[in-house]
C-alpha positions in Angstrom: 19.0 13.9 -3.1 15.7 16.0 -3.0 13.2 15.2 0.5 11.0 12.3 -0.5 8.1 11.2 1.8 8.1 7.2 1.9 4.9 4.9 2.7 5.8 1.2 3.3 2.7 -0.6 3.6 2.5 -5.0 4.7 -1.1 -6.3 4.0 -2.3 -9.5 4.8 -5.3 -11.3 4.1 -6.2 -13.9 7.1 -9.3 -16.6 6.9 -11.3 -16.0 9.4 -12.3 -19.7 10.2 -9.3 -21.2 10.2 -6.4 -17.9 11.1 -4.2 -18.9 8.4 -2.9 -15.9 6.5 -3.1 -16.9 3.0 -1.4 -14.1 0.9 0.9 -11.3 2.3 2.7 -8.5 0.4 5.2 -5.8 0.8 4.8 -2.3 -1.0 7.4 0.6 -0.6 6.4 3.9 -2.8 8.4 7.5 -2.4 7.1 10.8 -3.7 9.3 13.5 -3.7 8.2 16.7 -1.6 7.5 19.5 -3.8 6.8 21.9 -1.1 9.1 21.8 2.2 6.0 22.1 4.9 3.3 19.6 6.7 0.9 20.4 3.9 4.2 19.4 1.3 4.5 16.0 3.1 0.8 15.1 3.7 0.6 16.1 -0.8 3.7 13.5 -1.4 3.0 10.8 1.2 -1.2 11.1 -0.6 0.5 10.3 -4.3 2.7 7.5 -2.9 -0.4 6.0 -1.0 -2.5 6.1 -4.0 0.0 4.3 -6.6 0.0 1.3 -3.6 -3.8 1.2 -3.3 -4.2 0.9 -7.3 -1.7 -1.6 -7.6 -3.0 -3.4 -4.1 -6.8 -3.2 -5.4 -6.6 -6.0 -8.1 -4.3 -8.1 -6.2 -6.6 -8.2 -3.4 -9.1 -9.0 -5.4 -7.5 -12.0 -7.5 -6.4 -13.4 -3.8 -10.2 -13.4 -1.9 -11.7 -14.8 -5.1 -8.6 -17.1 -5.6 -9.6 -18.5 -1.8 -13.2 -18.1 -1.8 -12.9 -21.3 -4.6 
């Protein structure tokens, strides 16, 4: 199985007045390593990290504006 490097990533939105978290979600992404070196791993771990903020991005958004009614 070729190197991969691996973000896992738990966000969690909180209200501020009250402390209750009121959504909470789990992303695992893996990019393999095209280049065995730091510079390899900092290249595959910056794809993986990107796919979890553009899926994260509208879900965030759809939970604030889902709470803020």
């Amino acid at each position: 199985m070729p190197e991969a490097g691996r973000v896992e990533l738990q966000l969690q939105l909180q209200d501020p007045r009250s402390g209750l978290m009121f959504w909470s979600k789990r992303y695992v992404e893996s990019e393999p390593i095209a280049q065995r070196s730091p510079e390899g791993l900092a290249v595959a771990l910056s794809a993986a990290m990107q796919r979890i903020v553009a899926s994260s991005a509208p879900e965030l958004a759809s939970a604030m504006q889902s709470h803020a009614e």
